[in-house]
Backbone bond lengths (Angstrom), bond angles and torsions (degrees), N, CA, C in turn:
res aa  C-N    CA-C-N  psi(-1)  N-CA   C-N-CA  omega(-1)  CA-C   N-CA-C  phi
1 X - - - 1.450 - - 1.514 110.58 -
2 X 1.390 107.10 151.47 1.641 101.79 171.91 1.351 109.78 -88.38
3 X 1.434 108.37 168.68 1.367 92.78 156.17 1.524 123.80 -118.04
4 X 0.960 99.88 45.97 1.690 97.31 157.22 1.986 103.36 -109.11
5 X 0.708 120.36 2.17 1.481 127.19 179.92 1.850 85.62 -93.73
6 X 1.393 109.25 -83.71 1.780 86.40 -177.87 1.419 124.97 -42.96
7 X 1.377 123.05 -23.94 1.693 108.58 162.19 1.301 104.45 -63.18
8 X 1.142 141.87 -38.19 1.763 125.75 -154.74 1.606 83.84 -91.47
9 X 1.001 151.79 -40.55 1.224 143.19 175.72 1.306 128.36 -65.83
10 X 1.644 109.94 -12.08 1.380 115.83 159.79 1.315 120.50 -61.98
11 X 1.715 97.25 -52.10 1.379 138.74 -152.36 1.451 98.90 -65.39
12 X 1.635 127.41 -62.63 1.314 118.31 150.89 1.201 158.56 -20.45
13 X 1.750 107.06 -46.35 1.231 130.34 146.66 1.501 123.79 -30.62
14 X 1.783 93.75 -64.74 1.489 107.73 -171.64 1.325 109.73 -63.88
15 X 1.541 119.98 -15.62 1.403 99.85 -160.26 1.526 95.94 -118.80
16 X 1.415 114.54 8.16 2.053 121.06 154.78 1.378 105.06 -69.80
17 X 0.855 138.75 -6.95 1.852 138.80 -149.86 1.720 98.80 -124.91
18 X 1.326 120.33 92.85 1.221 139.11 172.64 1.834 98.66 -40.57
19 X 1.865 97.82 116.89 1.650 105.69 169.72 1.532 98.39 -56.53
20 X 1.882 104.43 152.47 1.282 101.01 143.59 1.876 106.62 -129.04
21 X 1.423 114.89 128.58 1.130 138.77 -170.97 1.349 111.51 -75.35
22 X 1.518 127.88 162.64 1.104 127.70 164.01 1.742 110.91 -90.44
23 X 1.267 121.70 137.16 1.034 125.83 -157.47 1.697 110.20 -84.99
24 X 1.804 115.90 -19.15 1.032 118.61 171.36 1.599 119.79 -78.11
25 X 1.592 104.24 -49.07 1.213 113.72 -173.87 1.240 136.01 -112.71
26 X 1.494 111.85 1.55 1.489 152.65 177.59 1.759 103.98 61.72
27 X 1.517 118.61 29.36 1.125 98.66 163.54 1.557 123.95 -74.81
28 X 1.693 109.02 172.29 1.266 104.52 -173.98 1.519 117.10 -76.92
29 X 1.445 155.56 101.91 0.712 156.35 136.83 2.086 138.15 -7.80
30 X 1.409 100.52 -67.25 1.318 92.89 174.67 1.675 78.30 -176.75
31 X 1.338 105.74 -174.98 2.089 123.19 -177.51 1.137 91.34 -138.84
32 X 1.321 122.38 131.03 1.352 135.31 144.15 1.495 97.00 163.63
33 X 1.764 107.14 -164.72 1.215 104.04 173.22 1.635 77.13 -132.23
34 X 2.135 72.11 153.81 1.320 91.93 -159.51 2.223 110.49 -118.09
35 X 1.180 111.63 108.12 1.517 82.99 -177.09 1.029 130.60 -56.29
36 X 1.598 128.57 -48.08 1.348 111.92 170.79 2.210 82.10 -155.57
37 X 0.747 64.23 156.32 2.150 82.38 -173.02 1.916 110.11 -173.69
38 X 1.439 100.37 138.54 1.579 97.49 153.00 1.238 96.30 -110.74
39 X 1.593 83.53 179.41 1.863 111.70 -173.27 1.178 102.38 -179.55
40 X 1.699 108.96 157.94 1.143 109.94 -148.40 1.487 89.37 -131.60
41 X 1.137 133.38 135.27 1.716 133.66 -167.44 1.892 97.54 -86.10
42 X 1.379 99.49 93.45 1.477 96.68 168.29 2.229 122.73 -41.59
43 X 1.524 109.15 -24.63 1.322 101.39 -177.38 1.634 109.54 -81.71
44 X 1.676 111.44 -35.50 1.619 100.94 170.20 1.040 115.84 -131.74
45 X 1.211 117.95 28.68 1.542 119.05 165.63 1.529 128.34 82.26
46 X 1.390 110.63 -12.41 1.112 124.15 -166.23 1.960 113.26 -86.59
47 X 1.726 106.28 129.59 1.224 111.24 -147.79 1.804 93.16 -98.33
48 X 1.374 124.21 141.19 1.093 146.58 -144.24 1.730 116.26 -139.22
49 X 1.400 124.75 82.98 1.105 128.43 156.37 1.881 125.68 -55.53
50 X 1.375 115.50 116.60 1.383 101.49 -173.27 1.456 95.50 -141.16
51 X 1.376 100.69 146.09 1.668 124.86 -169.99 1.684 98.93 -130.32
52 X 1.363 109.87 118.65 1.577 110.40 162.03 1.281 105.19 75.23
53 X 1.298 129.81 7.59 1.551 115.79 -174.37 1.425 107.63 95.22
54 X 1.489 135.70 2.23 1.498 143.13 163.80 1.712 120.43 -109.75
55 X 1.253 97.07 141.08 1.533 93.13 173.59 1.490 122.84 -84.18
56 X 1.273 129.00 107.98 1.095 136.98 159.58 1.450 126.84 -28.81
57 X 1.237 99.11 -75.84 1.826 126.66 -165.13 1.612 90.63 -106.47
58 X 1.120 134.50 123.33 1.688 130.74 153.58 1.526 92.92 -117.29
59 X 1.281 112.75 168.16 1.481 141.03 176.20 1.353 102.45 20.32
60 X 1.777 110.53 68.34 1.466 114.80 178.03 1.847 101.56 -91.79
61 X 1.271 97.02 -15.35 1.907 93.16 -154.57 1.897 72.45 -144.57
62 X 1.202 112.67 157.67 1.349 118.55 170.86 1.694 94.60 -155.39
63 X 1.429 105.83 124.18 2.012 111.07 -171.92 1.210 113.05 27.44
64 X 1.435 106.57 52.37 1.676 110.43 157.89 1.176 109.59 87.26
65 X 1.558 118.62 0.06 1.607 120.16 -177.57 1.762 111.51 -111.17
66 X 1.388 111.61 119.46 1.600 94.53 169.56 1.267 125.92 -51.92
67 X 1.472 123.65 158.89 1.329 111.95 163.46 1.457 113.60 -110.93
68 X 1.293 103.82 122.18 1.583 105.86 160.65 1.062 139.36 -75.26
């Protein structure tokens, strides 16, 4: 096999696998589907409950601070 054929076959992969975004800042987060996971958007900090591939909770905590 070559490997530029396993890159396009990566590349495919990656791009069957529904993004999930950050809901504040729309960075990319991770691909897949997800049953339920947090995560925390390394660019703004903001901590992220997600069920099914949707965000639940957005901008619950922003740099370690709740928001009220």
């Amino acid at each position: 096999m070559m490997a530029g054929c396993d890159r396009a076959d990566e590349r495919k992969r990656k791009e069957a696998l529904p993004p999930i975004r950050c809901k504040h800042c729309s960075r990319l987060l991770c691909r897949g589907i997800a049953q339920t996971i947090e995560i925390k958007c390394p660019k703004c900090g903001t901590i992220q409950i997600i069920q099914g591939c949707e965000a639940v909770t957005a901008k619950c905590c922003v740099n370690g601070r709740p928001l009220l």
